[in-house]
C-alpha positions as CSV (number, residue, x, y, z in Angstrom):
1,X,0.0,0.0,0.0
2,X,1.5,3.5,-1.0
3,X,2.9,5.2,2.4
4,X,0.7,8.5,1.9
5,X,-2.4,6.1,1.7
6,X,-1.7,4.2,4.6
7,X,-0.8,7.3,6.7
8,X,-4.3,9.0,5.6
9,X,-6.1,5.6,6.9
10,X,-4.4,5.6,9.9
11,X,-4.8,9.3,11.0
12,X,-8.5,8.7,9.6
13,X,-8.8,6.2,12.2
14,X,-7.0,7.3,14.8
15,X,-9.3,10.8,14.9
16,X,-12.3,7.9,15.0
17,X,-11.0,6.8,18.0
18,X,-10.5,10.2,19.4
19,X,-14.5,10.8,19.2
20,X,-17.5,10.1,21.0
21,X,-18.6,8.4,17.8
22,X,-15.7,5.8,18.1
23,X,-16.3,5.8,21.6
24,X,-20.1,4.5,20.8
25,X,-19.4,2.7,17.4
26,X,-15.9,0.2,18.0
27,X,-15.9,-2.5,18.8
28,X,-14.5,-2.9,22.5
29,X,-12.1,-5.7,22.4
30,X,-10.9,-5.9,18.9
31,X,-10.8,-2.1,19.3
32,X,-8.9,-2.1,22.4
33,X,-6.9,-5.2,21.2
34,X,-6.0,-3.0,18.1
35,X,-4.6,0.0,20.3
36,X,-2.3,-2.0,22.7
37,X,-1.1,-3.8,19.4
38,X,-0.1,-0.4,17.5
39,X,0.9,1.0,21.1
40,X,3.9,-1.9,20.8
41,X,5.5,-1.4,17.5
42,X,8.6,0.3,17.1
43,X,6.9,2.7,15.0
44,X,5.0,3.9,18.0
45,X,7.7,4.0,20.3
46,X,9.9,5.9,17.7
47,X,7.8,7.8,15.8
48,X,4.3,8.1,16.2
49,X,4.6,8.4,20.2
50,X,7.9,9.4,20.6
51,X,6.7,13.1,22.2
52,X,5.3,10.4,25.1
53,X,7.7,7.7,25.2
54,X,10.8,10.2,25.7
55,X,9.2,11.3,28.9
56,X,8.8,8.6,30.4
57,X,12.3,6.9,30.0
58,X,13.7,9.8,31.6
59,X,10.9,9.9,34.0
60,X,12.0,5.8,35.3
61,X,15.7,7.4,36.0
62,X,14.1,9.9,38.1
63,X,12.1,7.9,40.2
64,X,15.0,4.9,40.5
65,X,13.3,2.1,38.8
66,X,15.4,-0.9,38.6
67,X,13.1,-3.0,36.0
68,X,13.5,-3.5,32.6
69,X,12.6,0.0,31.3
70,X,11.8,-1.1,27.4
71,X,9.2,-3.4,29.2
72,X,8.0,-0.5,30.9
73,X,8.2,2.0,28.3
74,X,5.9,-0.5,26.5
75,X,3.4,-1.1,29.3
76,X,3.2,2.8,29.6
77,X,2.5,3.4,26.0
78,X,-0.2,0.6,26.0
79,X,-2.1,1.7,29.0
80,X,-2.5,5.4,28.1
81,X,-2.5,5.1,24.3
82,X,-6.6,6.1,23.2
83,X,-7.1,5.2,26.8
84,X,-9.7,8.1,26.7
85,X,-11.7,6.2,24.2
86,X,-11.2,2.9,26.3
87,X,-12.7,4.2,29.8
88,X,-15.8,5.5,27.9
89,X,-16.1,2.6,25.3
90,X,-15.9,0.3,28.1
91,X,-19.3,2.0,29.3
92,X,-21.2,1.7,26.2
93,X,-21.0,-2.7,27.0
94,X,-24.3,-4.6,27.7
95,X,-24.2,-5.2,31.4
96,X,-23.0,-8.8,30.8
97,X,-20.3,-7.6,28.6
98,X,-19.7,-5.1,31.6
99,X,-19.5,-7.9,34.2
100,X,-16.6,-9.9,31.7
101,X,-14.7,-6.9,32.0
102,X,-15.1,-5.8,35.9
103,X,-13.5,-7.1,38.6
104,X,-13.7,-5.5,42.2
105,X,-10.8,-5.6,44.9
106,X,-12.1,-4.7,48.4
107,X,-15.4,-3.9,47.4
108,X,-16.6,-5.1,51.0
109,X,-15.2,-1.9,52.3
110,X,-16.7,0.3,49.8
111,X,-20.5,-1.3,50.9
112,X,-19.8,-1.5,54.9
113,X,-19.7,2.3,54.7
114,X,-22.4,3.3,52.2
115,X,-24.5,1.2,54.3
116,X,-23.9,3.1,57.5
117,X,-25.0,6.2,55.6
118,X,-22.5,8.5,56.8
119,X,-21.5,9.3,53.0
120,X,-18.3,8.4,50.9
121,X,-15.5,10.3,49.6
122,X,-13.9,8.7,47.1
123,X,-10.7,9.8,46.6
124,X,-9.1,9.0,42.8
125,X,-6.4,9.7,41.2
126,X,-4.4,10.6,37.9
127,X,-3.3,6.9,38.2
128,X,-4.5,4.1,35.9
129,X,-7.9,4.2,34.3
130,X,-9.5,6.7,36.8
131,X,-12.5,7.7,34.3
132,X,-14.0,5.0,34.9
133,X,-15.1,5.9,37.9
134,X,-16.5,8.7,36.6
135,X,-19.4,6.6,35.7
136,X,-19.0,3.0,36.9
137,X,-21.2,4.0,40.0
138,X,-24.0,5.9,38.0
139,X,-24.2,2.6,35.7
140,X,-24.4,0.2,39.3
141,X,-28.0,2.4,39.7
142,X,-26.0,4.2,42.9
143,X,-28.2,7.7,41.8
144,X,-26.4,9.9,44.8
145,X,-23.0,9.6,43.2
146,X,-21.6,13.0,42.9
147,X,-17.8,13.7,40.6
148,X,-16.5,16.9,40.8
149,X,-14.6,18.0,37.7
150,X,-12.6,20.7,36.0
151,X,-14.8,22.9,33.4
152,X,-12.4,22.0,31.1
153,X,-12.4,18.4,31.4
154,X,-15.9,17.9,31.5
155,X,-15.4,19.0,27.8
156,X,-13.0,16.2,27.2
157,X,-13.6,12.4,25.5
158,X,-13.7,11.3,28.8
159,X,-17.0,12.9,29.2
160,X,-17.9,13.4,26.1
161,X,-17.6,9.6,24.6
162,X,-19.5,8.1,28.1
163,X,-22.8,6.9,27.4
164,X,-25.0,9.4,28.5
165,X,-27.3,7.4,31.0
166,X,-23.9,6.8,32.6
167,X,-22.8,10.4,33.5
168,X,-22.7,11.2,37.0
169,X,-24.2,14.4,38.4
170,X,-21.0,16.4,37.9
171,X,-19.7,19.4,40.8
172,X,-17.8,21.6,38.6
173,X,-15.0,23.7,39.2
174,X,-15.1,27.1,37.3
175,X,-11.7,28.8,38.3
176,X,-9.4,28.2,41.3
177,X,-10.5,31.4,44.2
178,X,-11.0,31.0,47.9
179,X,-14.9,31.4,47.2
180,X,-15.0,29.1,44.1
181,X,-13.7,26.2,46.5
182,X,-15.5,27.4,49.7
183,X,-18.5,27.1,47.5
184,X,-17.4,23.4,46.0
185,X,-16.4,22.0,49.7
186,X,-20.2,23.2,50.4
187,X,-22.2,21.6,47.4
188,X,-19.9,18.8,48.4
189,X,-21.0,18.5,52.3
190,X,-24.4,18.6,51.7
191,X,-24.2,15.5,49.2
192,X,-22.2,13.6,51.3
193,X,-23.9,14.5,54.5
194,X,-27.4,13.2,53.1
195,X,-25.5,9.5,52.5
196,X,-23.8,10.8,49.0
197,X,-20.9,9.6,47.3
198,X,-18.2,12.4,46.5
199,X,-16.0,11.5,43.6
200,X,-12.7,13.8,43.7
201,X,-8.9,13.0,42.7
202,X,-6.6,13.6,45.3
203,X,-3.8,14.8,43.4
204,X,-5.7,16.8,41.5
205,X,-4.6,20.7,41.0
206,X,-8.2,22.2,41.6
207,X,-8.0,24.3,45.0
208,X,-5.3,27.3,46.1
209,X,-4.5,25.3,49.9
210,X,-2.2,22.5,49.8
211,X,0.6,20.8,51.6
212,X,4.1,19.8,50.1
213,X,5.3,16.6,50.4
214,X,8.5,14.1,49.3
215,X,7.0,12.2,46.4
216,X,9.1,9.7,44.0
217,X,11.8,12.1,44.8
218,X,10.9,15.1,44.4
219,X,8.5,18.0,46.1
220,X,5.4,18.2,45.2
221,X,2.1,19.7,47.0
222,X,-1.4,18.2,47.0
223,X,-4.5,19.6,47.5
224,X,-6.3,19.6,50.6
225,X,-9.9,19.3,49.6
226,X,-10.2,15.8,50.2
227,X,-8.8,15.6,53.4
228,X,-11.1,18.5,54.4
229,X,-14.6,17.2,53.0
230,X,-13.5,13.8,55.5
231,X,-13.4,16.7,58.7
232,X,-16.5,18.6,57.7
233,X,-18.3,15.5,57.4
234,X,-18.8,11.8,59.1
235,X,-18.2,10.9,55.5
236,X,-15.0,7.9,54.8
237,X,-12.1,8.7,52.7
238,X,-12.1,5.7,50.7
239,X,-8.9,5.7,48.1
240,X,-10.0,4.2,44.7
241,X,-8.1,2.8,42.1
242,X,-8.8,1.8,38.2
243,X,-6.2,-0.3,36.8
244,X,-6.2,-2.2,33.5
245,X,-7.0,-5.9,34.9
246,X,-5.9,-9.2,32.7
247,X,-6.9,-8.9,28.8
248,X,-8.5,-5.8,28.4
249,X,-10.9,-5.4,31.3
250,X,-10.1,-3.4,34.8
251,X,-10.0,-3.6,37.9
252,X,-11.9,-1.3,40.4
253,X,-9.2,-1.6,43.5
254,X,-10.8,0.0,47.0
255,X,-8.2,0.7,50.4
256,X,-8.9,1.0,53.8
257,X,-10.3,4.5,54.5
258,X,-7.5,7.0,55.8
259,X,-7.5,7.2,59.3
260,X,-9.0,11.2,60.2
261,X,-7.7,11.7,63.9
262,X,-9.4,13.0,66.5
263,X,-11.1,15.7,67.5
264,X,-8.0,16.7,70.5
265,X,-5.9,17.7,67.1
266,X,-5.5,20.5,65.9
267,X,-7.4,21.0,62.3
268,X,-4.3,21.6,60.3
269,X,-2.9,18.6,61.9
270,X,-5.2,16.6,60.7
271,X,-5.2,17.5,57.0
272,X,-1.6,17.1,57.1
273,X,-2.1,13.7,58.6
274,X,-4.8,12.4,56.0
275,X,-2.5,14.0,52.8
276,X,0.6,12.2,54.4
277,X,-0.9,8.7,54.1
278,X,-3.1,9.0,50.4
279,X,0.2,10.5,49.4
280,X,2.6,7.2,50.9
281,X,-0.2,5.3,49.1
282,X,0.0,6.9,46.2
283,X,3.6,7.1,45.8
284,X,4.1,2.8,46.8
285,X,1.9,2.5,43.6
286,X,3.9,5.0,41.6
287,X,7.3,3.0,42.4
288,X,5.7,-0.6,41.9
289,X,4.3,0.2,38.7
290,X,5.5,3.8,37.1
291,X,3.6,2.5,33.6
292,X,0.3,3.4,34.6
293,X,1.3,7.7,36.3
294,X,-0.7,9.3,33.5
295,X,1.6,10.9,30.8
296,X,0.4,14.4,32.0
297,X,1.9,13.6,35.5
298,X,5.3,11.8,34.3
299,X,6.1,15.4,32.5
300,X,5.0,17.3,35.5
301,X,7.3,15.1,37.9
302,X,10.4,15.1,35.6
303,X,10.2,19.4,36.0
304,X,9.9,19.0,39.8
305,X,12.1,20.1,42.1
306,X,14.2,17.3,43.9
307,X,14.2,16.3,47.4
């Protein structure tokens, strides 16, 4: 086939993929089988991906991983490659083809707090397959789930491409102000305070207050509007995790909720406390398997300063 030809077909389909259309319309596992295939070829890791794959090798120095880093490198490129149009394809399955591609790790703690009715805070992360959760909860019939989202990415193919009896009831963040997140930690109580489910990410960049921390060997702040939605509330902090599972299916991984205090310490204390622990979580899974940091993250972490 004539290089020019091929090159249109492939950019043809690649902009199908990158669309709520091909979200809807592809087949999910030849589609998906099709990505990680194309996501290993040297002419991914060379050419057509190089802007990611760059990155990333220099990001493994960074952090000290001792593994094979080509191995990696391919891992990394195969999780994230399209992986917008896999998190919402994935939601447009029949609910048996759902089930086949599920699994749940510790979902007992998840129900032994939604059933005392104290409210959930789900706290995700730019880790793995995290837009899933977006609307894994909404599809399960739970119809007090709650995300809150950027403006911005509410505009993205992670919204956009979900099927749209899926879509949670979104809290949206319109600009990063003292009153913009006094206003979101209120919406937020009053969800969660009435037996809700707060979706946030914890390393997120929405909110002015945070606390700096040593991360994968560097410093690097995190947001505290987690950690304080768990003290204005009875509400759990339940870290969540979606990680590509076997084949092409996930995994929907839930953690002990982080341990709040007690009332005899002071506030700040606290928040401190609860960031110190999602962020020692978050950093073990960072080390143990660097391939699934989001791309985004890897170039943010490389610019950081070191510890």
């Amino acid at each position: 086939m004539n290089i020019d030809i091929r090159n249109f077909l492939f950019t043809k389909l690649m902009k199908l993929y990158n669309s709520p259309v091909g979200a809807a319309r592809i087949p999910y596992v030849p589609g998906s089988a099709l990505i990680r295939r194309i996501a290993a070829s040297n002419y991914a890791r060379k050419e057509y991906l190089l802007h990611r794959a760059a990155p990333f090798k220099e990001f493994l120095v960074h952090i000290g991983y001792k593994g094979d880093h080509e191995a990696m490198l391919t891992a990394f490129l195969q999780t994230h490659f399209h992986h917008g149009w896999r998190t919402a394809a994935l939601s447009h399955l029949s609910n048996h083809g759902l089930n086949k591609m599920i699994r749940f790790d510790g979902k007992e703690i998840f129900d032994e707090h939604y059933s005392s009715g104290k409210g959930i805070v789900l706290v995700n992360s730019h880790y793995g397959w995290p837009s899933v959760a977006l609307w894994l909860f909404t599809r399960m019939d739970y119809t007090n789930y709650y995300s809150i989202i950027g403006e911005k990415g509410s505009e993205s193919l992670k919204v956009a491409g979900i099927r749209k009896d899926c879509l949670p009831q979104f809290l949206s963040v319109s600009r990063e102000s003292n009153t913009e997140a006094f206003r979101l930690l209120f919406q937020a109580r009053e969800k969660l305070e009435s037996g809700g489910i707060v979706h946030i990410l914890g390393d997120g960049q929405h909110g002015r207050a945070h606390v700096s921390l040593p991360f994968g060997g560097k410093i690097r702040g995190f947001r505290a509007s987690f950690a304080e939605l768990g003290l204005i509330t009875e509400a759990a902090l339940i870290p969540v995790f979606v990680l590509p599972g076997e084949g092409h299916g996930a995994i929907i991984q839930f953690h002990k909720p982080l341990d709040k205090g007690t009332d005899e310490m002071e506030h700040q204390q606290r928040i401190a406390n609860i960031i110190e622990q999602y962020a020692r979580l978050l950093e073990s899974k960072w080390l143990s398997a660097p391939h699934l940091v989001n791309g985004g993250f890897v170039e943010v972490h490389i610019r950081q300063v070191g510890v």
